[in-house]
BATORDO-333593 format. One record per residue: residue in three letters; x, y, z of N, C-alpha, C in turn. Coordinates in steps of 0.02 Angstrom, whole numbers, plus 50000, padded with zeros to 5 digits. Layout:
<sites>
ALAXYZXYZXYZ ...
</sites>
This chain:
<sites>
UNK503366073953481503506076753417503806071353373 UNK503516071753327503586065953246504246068653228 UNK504856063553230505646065553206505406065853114 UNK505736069953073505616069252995505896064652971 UNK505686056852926506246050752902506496055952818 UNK507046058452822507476060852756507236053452709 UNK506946054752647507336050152588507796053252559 UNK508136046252498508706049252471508506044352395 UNK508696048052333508666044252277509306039752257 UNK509286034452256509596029352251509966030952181 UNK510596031352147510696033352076511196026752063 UNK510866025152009511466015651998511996018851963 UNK512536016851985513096017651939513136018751856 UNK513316021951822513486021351757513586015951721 UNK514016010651762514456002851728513865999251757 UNK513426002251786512915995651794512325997451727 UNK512326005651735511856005951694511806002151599 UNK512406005551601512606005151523512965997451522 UNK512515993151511512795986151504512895981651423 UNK513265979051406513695978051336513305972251322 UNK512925972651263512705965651242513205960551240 UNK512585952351234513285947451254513365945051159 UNK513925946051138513725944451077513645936151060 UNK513105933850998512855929750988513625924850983 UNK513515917951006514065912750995513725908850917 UNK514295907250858514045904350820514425898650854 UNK514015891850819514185884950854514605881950801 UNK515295879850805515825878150784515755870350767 UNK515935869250712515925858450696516505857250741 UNK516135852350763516625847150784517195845750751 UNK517685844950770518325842450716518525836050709 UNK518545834450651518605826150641519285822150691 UNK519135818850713519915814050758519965812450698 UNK520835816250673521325810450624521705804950656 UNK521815800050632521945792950641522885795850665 UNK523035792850713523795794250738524335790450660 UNK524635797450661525185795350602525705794450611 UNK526235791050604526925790450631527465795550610 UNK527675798250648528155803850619528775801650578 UNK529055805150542529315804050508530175803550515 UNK530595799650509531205800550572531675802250526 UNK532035811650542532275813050488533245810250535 UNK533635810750463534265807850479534745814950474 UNK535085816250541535345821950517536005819550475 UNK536205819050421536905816950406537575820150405 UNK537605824150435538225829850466538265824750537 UNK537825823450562537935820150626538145811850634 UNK537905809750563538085802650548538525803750504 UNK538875806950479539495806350431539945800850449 UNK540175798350377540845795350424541485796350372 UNK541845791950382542245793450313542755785950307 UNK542975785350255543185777750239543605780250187 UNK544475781350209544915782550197544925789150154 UNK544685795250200544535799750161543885803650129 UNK543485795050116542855798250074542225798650119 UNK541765801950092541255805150142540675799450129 UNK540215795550154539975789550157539385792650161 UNK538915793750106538205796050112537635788950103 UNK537275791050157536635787750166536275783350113 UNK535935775650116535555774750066534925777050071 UNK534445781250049533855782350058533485781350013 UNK532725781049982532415782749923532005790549932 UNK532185794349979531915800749967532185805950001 UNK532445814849947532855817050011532625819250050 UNK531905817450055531465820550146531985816950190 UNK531995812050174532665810050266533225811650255 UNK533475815050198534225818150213534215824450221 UNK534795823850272535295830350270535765832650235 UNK535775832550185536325830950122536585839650102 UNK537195841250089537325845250063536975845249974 UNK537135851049925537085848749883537415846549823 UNK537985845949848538495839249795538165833949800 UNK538275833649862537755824749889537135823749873 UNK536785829249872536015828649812536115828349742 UNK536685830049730536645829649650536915820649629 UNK537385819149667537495810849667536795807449674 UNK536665808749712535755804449734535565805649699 UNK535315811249672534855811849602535025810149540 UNK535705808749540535945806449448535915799549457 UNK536095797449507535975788749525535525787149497 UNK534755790649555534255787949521533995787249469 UNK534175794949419534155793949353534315790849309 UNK535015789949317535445785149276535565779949281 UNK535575773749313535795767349344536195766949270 UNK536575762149310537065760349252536725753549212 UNK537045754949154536965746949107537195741249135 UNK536825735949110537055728749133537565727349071 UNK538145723249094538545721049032538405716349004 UNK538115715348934537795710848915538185704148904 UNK537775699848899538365692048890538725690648840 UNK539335689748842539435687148758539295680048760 UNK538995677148723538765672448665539515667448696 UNK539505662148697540015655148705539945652548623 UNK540475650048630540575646348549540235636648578 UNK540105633848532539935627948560540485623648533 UNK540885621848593541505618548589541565612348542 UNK540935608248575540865601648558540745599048479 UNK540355604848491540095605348410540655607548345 UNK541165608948359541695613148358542225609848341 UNK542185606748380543025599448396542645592148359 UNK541995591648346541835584948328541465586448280 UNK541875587848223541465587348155541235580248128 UNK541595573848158541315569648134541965567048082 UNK541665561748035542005559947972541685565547917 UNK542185565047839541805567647808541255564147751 UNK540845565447744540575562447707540285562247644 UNK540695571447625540785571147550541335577647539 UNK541505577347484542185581147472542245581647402 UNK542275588047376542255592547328543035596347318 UNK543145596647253543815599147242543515606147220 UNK543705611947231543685618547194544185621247149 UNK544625620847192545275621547175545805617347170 UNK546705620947182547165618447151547005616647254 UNK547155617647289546995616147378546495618947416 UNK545805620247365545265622747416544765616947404 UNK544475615247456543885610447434543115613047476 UNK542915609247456542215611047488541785602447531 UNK541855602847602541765598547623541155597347683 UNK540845590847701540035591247725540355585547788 UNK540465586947829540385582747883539815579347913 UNK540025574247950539305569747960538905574348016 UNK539275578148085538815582948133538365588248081 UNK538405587848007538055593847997538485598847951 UNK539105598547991539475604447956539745606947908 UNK539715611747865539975611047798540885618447784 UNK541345613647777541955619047764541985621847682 UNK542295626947693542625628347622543075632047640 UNK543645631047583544405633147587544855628247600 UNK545585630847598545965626347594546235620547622 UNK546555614747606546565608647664547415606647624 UNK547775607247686548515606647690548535596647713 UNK548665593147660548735585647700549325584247735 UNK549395585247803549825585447826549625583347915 UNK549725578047934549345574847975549825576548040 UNK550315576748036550975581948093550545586848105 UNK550315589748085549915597248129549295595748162 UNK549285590348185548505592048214548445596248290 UNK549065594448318549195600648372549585608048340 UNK549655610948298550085615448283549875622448324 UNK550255625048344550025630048379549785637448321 UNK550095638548258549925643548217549475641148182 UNK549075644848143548715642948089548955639448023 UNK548585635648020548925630447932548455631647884 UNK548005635447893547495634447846547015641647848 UNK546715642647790546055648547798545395644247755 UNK544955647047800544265642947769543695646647806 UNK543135644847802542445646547802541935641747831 UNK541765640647887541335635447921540595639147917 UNK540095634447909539525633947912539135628247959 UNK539165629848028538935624148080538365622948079 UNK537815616848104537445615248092536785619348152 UNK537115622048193536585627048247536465632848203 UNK536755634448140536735642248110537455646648116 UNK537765644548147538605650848177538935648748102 UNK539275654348092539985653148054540515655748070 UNK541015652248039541615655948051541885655747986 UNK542555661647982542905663347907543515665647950 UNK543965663147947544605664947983545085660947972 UNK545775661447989546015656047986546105647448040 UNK546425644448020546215636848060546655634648079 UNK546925631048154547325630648196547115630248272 UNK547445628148314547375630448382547315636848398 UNK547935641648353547725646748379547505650248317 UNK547055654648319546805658048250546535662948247 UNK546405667148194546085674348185545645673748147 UNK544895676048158544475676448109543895679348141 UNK543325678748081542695683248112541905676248125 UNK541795675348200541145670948209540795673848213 UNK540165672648154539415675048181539055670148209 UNK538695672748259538265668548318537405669548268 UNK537215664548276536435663648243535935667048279 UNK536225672048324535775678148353535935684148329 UNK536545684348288536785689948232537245693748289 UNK537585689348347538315693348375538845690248336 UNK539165695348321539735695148273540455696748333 UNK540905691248328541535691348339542075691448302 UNK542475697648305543145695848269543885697848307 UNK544265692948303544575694048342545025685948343 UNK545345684448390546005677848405545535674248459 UNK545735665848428545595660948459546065656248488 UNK545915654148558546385648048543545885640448575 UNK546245636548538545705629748560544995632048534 UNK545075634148500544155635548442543935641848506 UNK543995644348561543605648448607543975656248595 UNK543495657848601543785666448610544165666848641 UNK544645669448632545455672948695545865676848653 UNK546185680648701546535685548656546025693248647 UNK546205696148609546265703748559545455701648526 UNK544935704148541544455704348512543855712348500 UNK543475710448448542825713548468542315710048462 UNK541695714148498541065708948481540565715248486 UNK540215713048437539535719248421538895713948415 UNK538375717048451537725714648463537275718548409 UNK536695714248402536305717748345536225723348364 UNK536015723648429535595730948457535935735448463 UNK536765734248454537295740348424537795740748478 UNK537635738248527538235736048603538695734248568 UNK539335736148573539735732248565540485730648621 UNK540825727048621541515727148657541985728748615 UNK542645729248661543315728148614543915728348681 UNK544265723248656544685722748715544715713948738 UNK544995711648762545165705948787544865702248809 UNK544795695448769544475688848801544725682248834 UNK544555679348861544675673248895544105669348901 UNK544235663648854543775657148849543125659348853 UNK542915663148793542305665548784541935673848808 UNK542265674848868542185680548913542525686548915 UNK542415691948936542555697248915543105697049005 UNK543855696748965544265696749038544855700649029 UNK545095705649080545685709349051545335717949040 UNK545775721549016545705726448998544985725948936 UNK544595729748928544305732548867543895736848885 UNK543285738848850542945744548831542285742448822 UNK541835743648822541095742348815540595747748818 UNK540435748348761540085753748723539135752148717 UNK538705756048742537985754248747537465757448703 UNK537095754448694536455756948630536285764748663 UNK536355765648728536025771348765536505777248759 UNK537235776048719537575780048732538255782148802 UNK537965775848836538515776948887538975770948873 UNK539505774248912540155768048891540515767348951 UNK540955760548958541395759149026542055757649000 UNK542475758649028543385758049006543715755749060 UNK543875750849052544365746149130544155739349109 UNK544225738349181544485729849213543935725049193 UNK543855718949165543375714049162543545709149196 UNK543115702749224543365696749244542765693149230 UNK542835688649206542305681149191541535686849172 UNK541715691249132541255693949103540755699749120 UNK541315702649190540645706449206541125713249236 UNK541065718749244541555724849263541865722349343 UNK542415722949340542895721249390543455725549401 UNK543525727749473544275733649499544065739249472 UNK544535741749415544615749249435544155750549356 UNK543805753749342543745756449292543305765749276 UNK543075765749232542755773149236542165770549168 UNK541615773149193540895772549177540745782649167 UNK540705781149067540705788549062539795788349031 UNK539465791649028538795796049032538955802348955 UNK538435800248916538245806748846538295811448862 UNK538135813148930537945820648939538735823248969 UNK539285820148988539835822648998540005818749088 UNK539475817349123539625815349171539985806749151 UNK540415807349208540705799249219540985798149322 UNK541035790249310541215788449382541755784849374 UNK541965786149430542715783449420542665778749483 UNK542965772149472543015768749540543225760749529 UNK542835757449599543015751349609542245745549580 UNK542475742449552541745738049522541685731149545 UNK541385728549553541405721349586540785717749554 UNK540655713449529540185710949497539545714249465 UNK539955716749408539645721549369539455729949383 UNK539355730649466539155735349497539815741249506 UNK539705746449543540075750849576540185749049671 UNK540585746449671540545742149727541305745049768 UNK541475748249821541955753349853542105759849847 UNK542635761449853542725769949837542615771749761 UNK542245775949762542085778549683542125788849692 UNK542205790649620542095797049634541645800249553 UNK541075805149564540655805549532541045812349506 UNK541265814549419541375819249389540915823549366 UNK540635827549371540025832349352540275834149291 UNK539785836849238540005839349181540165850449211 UNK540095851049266540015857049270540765856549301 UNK541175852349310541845851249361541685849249443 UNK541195851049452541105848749506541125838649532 UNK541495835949592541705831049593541575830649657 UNK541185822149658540835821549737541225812449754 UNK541525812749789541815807049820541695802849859 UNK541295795849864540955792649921541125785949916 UNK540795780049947540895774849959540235770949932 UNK540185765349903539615762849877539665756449879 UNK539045753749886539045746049883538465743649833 UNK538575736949793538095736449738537835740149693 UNK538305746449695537985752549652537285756149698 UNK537455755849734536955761149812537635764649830 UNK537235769449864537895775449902537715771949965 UNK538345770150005538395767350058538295769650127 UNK537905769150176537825772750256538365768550294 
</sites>
């Protein structure tokens, strides 16, 4: 007897049946290799602070991407850069030589009852009065008032002596008036430049030395210390807009402890060298 072979219908799973398209890949560009860039090395300055008798010593940088700066200390950096200070312009030297050696004279005119009008052989021509009195050629006061016309272009109108008062114009149109001694600037003066600069305040042998003031075409002005002509020690550098600095100056610059006055009251205190804020 033939055993019966049972079939059976085979049924595929559901998750085989129902299968998920593969979705299409779009093909992506390549991406360009950028060239290796150097990072950028920021400075934390809370962590580099220092301080120099008190004052807070901010960073020199040229951008505040590398600082950490509060913002007092951004507002110093940023008026810096805006503002640099003025250079103090030169005053003008008298020419000594030219000065002390008029020469003989070589013609002489009476005007008056004691004024004459006289042409020296360097060039130079006086007018005003002439005291004959050959005892004074060292006198320390003035003996005389008159009017020089030198042969570079300068004059002078003041009085005449070692030591003396009067007004020199320089043949670049700087005007001095003010006390001389030995024909050179010293003493109590002012001096105004064409371009409208002017000083006032104390000279020594031509140079702006001592206390005075110096006033700029731009509107800003400095008040303090001079030496051999250029801002020295302590003074204050004031700004049109109301700001000023107060500090230590060293050849012309802002050079040690200084402190920056805001026109809003606000006041930032640091250390500087050459007129840079110092690290």
């Amino acid at each position: 007897m033939t055993e019966e072979v049972k079939t059976y219908d085979i049924v595929e799973p559901e998750f085989i049946k129902v299968k998920t398209p593969t979705p299409e890949l779009t093909p992506q560009p390549t991406p360009e290799v950028q060239p290796e860039q150097e990072i950028p090395k920021r400075i934390n300055f809370k962590s580099k602070e220092k301080k120099v008798d008190g004052f807070n010593v901010i960073p020199q940088k040229t951008s505040l991407n590398d600082l950490d700066m509060d913002s007092q200390q951004k507002n110093v950096f940023n008026f810096m850069n805006d503002h640099p200070f003025e250079d103090t312009p030169k005053a003008p030297e008298v020419d000594i030589e030219m000065v002390r050696n008029l020469g003989q004279a070589t013609s002489k005119t009476k005007i008056d009852d004691n004024r004459w009008k006289v042409t020296y052989s360097n060039g130079a021509q006086y007018e005003g009065d002439i005291i004959n009195d050959s005892g004074n050629q060292n006198y320390e006061q003035p003996i005389t008032f008159g009017k020089f016309r030198f042969p570079n272009g300068d004059t002078y109108e003041g009085t005449i002596g070692m030591r003396a008062k009067g007004t020199y114009t320089h043949s670049n149109g700087v005007v001095y008036e003010g006390q001389f001694y030995q024909a050179n600037k010293s003493g109590n003066g002012k001096e105004t430049f064409p371009s409208g600069a002017e000083y006032i305040g104390k000279f020594k042998n031509n140079l702006y030395d001592g206390k005075g003031k110096m006033n700029f075409t731009n509107g800003d002005s400095y008040t303090g210390n001079f030496n051999e002509g250029k801002r020295e020690h302590i003074g204050t550098y004031h700004f049109p807009s109301g700001e000023k600095v107060e500090g230590d100056w060293h050849n012309d610059m802002l050079h040690g402890h200084g402190e920056y006055n805001f026109s809003d009251g606000s006041k930032v205190r640091s250390a500087f060298e050459s007129s840079q804020i110092k690290l």
